[in-house]
CHARMM-style PDB file with segment names, atoms N, HN, CA, C and O in Angstrom:
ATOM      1  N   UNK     1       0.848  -1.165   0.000  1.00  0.00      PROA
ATOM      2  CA  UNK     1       0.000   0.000   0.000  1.00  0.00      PROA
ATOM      3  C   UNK     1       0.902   1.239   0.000  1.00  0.00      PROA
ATOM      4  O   UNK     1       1.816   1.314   0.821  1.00  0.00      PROA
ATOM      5  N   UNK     2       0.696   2.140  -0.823  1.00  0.00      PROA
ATOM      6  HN  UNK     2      -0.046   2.079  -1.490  1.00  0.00      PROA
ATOM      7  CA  UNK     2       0.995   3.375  -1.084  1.00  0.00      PROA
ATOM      8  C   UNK     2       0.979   4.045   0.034  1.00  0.00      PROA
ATOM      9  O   UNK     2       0.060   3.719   0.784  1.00  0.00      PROA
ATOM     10  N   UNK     3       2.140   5.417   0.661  1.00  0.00      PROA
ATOM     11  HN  UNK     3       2.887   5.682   0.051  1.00  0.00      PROA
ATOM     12  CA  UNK     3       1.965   6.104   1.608  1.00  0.00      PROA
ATOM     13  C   UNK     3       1.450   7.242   0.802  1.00  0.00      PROA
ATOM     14  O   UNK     3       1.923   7.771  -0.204  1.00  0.00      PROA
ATOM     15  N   UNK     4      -0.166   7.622   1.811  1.00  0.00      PROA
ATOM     16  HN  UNK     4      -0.551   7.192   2.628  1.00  0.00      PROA
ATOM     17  CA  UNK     4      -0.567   8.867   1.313  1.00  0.00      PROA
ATOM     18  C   UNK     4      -0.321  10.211   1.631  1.00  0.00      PROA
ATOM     19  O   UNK     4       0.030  10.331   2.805  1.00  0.00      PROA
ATOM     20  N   UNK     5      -0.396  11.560   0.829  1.00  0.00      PROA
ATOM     21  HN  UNK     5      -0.682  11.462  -0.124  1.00  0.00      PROA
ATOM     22  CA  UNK     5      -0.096  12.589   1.083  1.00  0.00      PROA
ATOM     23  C   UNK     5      -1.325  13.209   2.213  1.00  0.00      PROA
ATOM     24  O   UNK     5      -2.492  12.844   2.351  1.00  0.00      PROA
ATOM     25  N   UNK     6      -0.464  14.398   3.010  1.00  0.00      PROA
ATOM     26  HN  UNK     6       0.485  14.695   2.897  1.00  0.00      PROA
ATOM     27  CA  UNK     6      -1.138  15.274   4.035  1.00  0.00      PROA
ATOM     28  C   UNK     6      -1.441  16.369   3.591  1.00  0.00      PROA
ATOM     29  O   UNK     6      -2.223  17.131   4.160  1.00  0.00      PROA
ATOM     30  N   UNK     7      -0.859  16.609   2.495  1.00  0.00      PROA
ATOM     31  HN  UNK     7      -0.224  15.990   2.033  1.00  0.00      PROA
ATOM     32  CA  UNK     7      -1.645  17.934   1.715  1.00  0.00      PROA
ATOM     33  C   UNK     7      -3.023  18.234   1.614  1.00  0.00      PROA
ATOM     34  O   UNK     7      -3.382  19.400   1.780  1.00  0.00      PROA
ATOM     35  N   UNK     8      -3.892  17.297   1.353  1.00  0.00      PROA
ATOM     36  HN  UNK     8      -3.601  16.349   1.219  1.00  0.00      PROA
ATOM     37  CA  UNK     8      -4.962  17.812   0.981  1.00  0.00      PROA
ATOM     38  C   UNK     8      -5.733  18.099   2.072  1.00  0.00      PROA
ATOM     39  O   UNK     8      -6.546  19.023   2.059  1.00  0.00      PROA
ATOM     40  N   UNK     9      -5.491  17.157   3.323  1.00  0.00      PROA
ATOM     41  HN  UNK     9      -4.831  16.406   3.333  1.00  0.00      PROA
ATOM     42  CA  UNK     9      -5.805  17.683   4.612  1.00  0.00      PROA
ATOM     43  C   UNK     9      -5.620  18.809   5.018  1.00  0.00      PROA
ATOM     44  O   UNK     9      -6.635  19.330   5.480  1.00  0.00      PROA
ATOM     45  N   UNK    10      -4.042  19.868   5.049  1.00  0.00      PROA
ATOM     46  HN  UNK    10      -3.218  19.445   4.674  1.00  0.00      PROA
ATOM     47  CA  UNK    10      -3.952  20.437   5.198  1.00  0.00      PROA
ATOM     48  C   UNK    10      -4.904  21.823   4.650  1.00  0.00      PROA
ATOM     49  O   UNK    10      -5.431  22.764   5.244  1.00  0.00      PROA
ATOM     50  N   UNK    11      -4.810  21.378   3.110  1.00  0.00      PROA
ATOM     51  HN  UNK    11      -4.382  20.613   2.628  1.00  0.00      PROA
ATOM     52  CA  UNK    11      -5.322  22.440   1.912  1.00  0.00      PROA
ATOM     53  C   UNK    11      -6.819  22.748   3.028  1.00  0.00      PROA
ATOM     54  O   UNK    11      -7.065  23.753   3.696  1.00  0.00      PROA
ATOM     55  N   UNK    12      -7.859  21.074   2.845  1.00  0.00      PROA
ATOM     56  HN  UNK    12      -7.660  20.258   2.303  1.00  0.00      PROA
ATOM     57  CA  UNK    12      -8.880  21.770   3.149  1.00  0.00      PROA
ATOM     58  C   UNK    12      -9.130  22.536   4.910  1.00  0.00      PROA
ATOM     59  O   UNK    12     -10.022  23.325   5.222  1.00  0.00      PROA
ATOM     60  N   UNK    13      -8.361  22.147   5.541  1.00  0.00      PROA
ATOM     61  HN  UNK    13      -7.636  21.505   5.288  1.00  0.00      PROA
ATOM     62  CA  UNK    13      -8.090  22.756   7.289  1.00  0.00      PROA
ATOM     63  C   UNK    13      -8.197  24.386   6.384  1.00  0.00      PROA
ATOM     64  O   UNK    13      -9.211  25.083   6.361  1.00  0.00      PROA
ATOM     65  N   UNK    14      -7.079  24.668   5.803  1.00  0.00      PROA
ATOM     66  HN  UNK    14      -6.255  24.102   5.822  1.00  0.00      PROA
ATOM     67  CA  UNK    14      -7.149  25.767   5.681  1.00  0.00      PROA
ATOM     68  C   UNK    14      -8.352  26.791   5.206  1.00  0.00      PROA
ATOM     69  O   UNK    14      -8.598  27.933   5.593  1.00  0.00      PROA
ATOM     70  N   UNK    15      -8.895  26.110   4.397  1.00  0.00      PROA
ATOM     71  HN  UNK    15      -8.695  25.182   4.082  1.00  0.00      PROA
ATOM     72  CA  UNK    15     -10.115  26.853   3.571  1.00  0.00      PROA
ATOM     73  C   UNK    15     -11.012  27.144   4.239  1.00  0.00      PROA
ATOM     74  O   UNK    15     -11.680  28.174   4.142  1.00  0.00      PROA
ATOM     75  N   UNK    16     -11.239  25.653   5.551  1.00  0.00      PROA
ATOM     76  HN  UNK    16     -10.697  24.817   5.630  1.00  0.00      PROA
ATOM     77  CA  UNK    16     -12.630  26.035   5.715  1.00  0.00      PROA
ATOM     78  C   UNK    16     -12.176  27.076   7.168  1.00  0.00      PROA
ATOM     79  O   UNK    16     -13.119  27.619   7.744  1.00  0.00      PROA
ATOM     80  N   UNK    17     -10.810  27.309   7.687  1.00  0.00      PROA
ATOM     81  HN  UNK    17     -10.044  26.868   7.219  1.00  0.00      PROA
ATOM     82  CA  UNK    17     -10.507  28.434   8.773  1.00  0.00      PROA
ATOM     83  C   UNK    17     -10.582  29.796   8.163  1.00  0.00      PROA
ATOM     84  O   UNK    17     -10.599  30.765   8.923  1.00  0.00      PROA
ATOM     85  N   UNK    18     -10.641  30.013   6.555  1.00  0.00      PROA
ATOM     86  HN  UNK    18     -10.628  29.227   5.937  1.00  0.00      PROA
ATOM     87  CA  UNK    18     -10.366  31.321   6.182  1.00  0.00      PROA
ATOM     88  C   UNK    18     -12.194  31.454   5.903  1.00  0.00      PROA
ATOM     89  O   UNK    18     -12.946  32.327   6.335  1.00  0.00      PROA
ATOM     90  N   UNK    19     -12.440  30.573   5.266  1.00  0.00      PROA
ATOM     91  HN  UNK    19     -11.829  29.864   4.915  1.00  0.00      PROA
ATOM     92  CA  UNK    19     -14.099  31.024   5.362  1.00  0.00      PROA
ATOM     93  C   UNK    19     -14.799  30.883   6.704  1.00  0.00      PROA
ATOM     94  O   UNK    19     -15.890  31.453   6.713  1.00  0.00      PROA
ATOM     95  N   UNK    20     -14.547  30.424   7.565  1.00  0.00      PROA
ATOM     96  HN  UNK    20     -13.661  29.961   7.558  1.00  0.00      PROA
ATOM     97  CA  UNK    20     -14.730  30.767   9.438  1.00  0.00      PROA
ATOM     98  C   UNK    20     -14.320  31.920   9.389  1.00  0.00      PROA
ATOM     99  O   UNK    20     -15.202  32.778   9.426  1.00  0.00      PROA
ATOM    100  N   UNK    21     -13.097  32.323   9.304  1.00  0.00      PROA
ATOM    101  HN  UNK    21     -12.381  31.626   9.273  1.00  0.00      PROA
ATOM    102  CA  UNK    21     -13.170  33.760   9.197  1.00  0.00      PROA
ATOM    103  C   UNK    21     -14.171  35.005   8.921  1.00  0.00      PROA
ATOM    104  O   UNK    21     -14.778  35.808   9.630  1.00  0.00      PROA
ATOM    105  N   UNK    22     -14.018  34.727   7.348  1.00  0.00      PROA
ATOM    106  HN  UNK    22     -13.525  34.075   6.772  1.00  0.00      PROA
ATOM    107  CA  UNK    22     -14.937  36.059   6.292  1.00  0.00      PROA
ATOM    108  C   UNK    22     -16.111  35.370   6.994  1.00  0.00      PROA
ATOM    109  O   UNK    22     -17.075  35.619   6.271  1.00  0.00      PROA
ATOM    110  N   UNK    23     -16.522  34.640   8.019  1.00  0.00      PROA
ATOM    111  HN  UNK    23     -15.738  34.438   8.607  1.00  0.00      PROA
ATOM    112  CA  UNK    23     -17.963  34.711   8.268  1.00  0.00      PROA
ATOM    113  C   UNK    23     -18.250  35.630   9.738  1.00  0.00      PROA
ATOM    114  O   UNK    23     -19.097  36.378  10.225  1.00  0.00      PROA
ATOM    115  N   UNK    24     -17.337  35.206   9.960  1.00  0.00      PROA
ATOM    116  HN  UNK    24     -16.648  34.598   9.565  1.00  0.00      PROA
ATOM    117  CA  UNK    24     -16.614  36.029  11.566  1.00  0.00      PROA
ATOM    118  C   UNK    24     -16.884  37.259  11.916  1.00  0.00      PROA
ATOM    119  O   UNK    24     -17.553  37.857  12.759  1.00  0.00      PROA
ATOM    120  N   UNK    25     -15.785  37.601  10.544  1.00  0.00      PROA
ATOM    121  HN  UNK    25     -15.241  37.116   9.859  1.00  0.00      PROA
ATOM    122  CA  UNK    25     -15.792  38.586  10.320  1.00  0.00      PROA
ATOM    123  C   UNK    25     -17.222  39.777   9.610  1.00  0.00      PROA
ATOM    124  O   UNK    25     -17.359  40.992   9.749  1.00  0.00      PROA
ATOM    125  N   UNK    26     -17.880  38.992   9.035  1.00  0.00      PROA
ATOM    126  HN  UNK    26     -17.769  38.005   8.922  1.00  0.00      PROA
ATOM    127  CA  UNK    26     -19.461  39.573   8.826  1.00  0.00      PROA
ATOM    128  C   UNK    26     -20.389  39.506  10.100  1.00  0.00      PROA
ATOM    129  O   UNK    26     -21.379  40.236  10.167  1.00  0.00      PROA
ATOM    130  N   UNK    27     -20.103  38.731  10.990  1.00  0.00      PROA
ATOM    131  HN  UNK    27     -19.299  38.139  10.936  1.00  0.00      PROA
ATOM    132  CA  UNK    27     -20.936  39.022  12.515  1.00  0.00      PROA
ATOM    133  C   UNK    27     -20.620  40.231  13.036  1.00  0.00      PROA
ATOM    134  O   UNK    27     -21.518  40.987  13.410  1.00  0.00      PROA
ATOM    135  N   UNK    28     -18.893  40.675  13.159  1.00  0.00      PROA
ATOM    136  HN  UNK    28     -18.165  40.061  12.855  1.00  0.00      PROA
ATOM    137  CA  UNK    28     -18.368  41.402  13.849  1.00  0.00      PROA
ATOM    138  C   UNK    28     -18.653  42.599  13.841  1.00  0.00      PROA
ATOM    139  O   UNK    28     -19.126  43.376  14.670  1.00  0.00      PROA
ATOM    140  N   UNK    29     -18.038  42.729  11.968  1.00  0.00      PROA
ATOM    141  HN  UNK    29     -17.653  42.098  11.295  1.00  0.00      PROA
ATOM    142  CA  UNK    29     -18.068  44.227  11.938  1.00  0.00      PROA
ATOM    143  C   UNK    29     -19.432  44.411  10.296  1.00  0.00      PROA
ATOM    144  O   UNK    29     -19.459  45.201   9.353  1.00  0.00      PROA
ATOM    145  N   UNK    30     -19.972  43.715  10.537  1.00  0.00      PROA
ATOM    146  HN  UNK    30     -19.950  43.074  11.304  1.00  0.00      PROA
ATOM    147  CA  UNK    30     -20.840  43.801   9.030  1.00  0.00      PROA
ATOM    148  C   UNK    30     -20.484  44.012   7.915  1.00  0.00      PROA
ATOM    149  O   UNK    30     -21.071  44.848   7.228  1.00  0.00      PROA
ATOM    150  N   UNK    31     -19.326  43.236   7.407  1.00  0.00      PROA
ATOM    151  HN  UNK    31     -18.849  42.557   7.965  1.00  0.00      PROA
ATOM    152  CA  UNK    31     -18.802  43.295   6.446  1.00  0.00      PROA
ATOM    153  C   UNK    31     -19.635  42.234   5.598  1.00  0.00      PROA
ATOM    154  O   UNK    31     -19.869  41.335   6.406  1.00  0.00      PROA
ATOM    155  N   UNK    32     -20.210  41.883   4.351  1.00  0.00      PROA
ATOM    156  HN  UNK    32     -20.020  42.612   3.695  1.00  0.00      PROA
ATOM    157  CA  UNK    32     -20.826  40.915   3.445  1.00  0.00      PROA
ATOM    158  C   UNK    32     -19.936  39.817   3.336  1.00  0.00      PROA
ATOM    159  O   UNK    32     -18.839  39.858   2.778  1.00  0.00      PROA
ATOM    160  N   UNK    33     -20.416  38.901   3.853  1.00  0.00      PROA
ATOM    161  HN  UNK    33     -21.307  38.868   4.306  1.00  0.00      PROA
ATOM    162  CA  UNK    33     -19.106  37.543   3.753  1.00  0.00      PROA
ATOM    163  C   UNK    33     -19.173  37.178   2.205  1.00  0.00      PROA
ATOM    164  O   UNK    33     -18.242  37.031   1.413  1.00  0.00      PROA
ATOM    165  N   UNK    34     -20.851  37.052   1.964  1.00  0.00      PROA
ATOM    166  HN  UNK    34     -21.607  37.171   2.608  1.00  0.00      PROA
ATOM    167  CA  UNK    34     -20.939  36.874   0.064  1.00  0.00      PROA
ATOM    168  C   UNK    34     -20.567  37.454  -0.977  1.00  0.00      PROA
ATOM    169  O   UNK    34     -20.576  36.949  -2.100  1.00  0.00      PROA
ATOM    170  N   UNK    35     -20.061  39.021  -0.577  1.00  0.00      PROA
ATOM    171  HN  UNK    35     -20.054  39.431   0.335  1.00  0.00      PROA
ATOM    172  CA  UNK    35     -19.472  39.782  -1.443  1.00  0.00      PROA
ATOM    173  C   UNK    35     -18.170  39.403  -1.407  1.00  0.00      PROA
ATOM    174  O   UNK    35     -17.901  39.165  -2.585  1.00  0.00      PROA
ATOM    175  N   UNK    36     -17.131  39.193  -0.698  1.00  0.00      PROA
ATOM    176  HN  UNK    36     -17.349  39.386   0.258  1.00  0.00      PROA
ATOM    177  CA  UNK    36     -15.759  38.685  -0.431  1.00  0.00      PROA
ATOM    178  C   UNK    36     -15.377  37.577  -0.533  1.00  0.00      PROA
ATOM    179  O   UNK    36     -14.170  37.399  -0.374  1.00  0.00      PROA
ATOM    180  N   UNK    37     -16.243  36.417  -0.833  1.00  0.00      PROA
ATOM    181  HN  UNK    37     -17.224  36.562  -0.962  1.00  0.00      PROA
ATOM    182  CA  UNK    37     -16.241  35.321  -1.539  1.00  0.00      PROA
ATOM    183  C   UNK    37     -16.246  35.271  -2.718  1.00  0.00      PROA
ATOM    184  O   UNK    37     -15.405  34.768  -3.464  1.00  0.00      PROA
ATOM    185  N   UNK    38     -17.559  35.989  -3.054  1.00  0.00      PROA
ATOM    186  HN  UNK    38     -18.242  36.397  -2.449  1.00  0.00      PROA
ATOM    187  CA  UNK    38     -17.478  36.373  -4.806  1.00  0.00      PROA
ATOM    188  C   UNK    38     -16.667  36.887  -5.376  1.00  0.00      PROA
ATOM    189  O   UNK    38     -16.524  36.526  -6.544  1.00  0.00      PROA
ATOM    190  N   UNK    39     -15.704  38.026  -4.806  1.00  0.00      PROA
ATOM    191  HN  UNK    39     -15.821  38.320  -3.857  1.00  0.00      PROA
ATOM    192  CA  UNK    39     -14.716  38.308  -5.174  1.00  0.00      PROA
ATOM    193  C   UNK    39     -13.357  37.825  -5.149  1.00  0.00      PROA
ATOM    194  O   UNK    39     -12.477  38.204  -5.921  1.00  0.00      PROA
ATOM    195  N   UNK    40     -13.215  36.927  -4.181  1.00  0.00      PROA
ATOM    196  HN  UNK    40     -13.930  36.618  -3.554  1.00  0.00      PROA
ATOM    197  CA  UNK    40     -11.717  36.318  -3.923  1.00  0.00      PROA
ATOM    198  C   UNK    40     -11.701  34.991  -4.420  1.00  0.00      PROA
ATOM    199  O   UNK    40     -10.616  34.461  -4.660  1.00  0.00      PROA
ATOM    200  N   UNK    41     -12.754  34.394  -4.603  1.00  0.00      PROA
ATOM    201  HN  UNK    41     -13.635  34.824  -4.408  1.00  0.00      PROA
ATOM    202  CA  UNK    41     -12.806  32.708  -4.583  1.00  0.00      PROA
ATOM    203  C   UNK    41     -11.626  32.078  -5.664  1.00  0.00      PROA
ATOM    204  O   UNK    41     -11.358  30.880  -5.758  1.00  0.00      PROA
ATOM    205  N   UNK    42     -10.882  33.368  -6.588  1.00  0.00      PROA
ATOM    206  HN  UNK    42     -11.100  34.342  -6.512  1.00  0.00      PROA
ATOM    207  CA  UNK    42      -9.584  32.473  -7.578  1.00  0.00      PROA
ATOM    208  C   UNK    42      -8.960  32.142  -6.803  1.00  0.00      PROA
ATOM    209  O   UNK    42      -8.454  31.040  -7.020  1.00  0.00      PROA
ATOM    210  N   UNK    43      -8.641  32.725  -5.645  1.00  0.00      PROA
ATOM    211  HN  UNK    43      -9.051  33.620  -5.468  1.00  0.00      PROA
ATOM    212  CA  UNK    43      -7.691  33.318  -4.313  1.00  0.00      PROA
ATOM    213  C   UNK    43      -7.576  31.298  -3.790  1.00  0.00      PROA
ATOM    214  O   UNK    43      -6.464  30.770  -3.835  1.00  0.00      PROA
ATOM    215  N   UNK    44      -8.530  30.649  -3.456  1.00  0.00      PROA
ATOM    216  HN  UNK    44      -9.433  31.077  -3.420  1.00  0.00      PROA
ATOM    217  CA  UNK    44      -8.326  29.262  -3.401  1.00  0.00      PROA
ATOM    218  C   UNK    44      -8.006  28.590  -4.744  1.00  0.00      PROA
ATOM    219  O   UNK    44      -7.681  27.427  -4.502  1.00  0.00      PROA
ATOM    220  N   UNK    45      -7.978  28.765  -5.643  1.00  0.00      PROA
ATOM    221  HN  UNK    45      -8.241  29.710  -5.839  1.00  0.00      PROA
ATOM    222  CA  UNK    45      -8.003  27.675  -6.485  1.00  0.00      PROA
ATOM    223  C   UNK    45      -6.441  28.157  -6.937  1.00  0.00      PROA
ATOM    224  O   UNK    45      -5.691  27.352  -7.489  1.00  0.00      PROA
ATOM    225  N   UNK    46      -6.021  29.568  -6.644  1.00  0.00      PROA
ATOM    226  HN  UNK    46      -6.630  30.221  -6.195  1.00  0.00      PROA
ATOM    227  CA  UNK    46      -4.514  29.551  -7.031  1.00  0.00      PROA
ATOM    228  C   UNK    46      -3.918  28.944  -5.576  1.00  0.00      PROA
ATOM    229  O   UNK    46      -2.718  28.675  -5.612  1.00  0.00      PROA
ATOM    230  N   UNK    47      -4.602  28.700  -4.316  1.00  0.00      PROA
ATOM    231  HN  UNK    47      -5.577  28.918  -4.287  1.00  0.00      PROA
ATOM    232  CA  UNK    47      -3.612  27.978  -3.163  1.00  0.00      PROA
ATOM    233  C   UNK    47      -3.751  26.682  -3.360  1.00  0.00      PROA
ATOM    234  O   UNK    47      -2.781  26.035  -2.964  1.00  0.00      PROA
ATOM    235  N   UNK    48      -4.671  26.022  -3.865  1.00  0.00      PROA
ATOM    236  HN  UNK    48      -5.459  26.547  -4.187  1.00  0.00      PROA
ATOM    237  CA  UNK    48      -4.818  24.786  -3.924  1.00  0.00      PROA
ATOM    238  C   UNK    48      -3.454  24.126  -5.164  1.00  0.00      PROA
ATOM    239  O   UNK    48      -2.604  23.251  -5.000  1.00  0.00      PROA
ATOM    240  N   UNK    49      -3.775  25.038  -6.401  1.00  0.00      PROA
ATOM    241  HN  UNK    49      -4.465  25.749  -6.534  1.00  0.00      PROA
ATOM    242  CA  UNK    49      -2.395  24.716  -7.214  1.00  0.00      PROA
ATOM    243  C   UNK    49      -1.094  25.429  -7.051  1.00  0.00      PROA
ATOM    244  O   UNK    49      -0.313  25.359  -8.000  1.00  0.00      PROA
ATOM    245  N   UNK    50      -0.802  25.991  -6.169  1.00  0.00      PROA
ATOM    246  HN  UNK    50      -1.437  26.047  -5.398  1.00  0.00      PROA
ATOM    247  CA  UNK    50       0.624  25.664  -5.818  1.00  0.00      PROA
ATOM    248  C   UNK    50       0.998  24.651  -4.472  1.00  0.00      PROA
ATOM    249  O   UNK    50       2.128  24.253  -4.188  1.00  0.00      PROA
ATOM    250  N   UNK    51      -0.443  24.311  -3.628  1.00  0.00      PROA
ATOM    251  HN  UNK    51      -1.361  24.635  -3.859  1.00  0.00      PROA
ATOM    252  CA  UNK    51       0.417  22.788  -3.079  1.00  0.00      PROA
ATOM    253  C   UNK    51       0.616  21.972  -3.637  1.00  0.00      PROA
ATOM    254  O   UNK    51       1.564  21.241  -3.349  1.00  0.00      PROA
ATOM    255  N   UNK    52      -0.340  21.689  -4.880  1.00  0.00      PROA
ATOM    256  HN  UNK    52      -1.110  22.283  -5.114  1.00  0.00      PROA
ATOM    257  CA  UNK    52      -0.090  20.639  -5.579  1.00  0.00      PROA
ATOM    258  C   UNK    52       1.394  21.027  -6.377  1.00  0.00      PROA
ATOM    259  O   UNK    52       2.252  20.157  -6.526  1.00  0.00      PROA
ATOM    260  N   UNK    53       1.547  22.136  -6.765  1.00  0.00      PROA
ATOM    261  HN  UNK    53       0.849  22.843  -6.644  1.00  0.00      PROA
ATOM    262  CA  UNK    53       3.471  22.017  -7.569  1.00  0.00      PROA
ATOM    263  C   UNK    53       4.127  21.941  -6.278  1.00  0.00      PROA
ATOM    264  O   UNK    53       4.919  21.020  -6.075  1.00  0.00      PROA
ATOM    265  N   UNK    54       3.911  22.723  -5.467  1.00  0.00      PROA
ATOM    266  HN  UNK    54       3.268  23.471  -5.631  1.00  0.00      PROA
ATOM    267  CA  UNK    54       4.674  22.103  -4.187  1.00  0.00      PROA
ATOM    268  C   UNK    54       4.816  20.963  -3.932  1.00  0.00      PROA
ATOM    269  O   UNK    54       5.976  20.594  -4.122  1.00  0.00      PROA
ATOM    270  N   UNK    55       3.923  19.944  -3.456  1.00  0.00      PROA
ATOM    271  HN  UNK    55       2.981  20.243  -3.302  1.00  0.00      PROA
ATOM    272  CA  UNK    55       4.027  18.363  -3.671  1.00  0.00      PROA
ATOM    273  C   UNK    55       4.101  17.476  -4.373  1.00  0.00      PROA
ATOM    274  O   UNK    55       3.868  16.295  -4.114  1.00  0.00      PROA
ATOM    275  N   UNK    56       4.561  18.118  -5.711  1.00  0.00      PROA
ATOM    276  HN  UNK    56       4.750  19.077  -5.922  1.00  0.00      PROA
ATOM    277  CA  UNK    56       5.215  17.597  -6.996  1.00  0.00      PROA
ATOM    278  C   UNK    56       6.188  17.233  -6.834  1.00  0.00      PROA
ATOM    279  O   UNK    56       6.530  16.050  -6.860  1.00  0.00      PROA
ATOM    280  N   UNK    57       7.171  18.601  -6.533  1.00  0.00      PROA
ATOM    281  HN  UNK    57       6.894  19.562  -6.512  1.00  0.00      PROA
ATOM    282  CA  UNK    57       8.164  19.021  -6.697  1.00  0.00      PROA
ATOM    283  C   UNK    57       9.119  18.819  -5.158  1.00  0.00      PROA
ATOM    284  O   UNK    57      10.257  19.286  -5.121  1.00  0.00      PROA
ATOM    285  N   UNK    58       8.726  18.330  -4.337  1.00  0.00      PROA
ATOM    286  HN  UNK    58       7.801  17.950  -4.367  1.00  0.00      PROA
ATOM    287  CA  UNK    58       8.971  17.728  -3.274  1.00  0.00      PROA
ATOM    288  C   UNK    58       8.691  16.207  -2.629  1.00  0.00      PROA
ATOM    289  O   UNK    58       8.937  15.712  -1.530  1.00  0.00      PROA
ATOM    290  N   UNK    59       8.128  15.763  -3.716  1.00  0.00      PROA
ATOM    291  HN  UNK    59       7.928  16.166  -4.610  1.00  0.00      PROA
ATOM    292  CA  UNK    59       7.734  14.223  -3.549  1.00  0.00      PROA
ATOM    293  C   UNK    59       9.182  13.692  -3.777  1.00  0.00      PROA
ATOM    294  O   UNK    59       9.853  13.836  -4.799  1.00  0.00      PROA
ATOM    295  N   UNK    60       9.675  12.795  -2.174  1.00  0.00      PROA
ATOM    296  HN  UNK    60       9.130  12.677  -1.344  1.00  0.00      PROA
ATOM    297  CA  UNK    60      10.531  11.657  -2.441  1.00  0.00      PROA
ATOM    298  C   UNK    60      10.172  10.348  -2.440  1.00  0.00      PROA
ATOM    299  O   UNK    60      10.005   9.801  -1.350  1.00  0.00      PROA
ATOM    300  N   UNK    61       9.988   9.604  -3.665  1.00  0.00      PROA
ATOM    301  HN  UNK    61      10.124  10.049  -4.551  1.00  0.00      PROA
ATOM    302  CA  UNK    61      10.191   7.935  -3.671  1.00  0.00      PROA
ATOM    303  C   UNK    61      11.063   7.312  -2.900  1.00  0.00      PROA
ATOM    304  O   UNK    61      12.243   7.427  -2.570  1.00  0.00      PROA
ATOM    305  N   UNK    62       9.481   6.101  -2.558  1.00  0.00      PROA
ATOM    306  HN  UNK    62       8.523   6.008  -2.826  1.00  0.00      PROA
ATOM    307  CA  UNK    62       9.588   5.518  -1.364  1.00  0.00      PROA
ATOM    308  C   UNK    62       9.855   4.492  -1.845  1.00  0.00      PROA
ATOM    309  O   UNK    62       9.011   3.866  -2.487  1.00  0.00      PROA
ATOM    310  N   UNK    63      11.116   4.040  -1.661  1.00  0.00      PROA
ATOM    311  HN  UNK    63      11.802   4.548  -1.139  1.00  0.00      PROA
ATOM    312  CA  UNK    63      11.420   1.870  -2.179  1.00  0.00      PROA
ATOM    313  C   UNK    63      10.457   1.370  -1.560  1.00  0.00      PROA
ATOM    314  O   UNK    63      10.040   1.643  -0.435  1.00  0.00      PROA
ATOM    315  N   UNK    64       9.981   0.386  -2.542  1.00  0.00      PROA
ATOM    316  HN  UNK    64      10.320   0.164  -3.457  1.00  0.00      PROA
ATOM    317  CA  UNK    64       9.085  -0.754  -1.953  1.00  0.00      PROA
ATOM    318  C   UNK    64      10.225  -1.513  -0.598  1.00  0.00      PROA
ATOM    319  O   UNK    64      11.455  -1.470  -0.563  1.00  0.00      PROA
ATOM    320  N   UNK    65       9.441  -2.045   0.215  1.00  0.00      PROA
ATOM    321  HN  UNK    65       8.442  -2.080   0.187  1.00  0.00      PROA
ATOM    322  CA  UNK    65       9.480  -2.898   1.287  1.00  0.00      PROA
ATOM    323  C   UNK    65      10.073  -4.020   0.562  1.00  0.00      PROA
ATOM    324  O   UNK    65       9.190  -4.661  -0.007  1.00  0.00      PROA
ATOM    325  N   UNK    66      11.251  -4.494   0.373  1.00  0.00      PROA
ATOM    326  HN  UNK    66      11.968  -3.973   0.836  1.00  0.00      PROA
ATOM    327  CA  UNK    66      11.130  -6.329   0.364  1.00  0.00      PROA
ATOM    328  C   UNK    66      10.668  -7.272   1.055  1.00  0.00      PROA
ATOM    329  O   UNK    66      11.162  -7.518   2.155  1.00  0.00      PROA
ATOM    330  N   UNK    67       9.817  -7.860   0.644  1.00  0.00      PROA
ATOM    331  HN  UNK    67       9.416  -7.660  -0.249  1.00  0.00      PROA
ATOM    332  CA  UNK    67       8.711  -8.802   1.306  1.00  0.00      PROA
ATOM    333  C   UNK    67       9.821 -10.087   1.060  1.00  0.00      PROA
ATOM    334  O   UNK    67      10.818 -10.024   0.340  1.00  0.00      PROA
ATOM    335  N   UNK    68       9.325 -11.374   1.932  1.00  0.00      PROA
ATOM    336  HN  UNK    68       8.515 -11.425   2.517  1.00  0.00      PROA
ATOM    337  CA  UNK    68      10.097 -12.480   1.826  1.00  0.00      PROA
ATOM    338  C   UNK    68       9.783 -13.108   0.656  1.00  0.00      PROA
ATOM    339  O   UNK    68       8.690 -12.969   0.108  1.00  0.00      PROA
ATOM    340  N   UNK    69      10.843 -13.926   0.150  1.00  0.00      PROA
ATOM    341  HN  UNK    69      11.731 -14.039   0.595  1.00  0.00      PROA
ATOM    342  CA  UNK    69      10.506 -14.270  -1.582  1.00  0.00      PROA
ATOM    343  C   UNK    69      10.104 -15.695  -1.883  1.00  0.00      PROA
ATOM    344  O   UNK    69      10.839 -16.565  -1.415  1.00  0.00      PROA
ATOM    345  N   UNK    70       9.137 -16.043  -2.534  1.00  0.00      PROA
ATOM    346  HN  UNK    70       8.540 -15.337  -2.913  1.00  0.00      PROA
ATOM    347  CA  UNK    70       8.341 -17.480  -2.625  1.00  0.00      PROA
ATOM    348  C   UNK    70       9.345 -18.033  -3.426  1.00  0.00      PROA
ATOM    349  O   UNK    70       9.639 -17.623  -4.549  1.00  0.00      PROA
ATOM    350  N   UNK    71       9.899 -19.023  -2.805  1.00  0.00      PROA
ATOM    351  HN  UNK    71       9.660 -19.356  -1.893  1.00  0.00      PROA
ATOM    352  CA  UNK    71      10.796 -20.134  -3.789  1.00  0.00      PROA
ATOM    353  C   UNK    71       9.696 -21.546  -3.577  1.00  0.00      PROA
ATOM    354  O   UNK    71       9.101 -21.950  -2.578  1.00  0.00      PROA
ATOM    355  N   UNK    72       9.757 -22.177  -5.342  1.00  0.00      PROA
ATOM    356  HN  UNK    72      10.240 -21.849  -6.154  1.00  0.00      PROA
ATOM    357  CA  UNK    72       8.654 -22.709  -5.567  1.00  0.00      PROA
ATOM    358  C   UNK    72       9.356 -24.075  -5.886  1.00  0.00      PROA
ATOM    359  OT1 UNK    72       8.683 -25.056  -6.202  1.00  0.00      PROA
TER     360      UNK     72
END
């Protein structure tokens, strides 16, 4: 079995703390959380693709395990 990446965990932790935020932040001080979504939302999809070149470009291969060998 493949070791999986923590990136995407991370990615989404992050998203949904910045939109906790802009919602937060519309209780606080009445700022429109829907207007600042509508306007920023490239704002995730350019963080989402640079973890992914980030974890491209930082992925080290993992040798398989040698398992014991069937002599037949």
């Amino acid at each position: 079995m493949a070791p999986r990446s923590r990136t995407g965990v991370l990615t989404a932790g992050l998203i949904l703390i910045a939109i906790g935020l802009i919602f937060m932040l519309n209780n606080f001080y009445g700022m429109s959380a829907w207007r600042v979504i509508a306007r920023y939302w490239p704002v995730i999809l350019i963080i989402v693709g640079v973890k992914k070149l980030y974890g491209y470009f930082t992925w080290q291969e993992i040798p398989p395990v040698p398992g014991p060998s069937v002599k037949e």
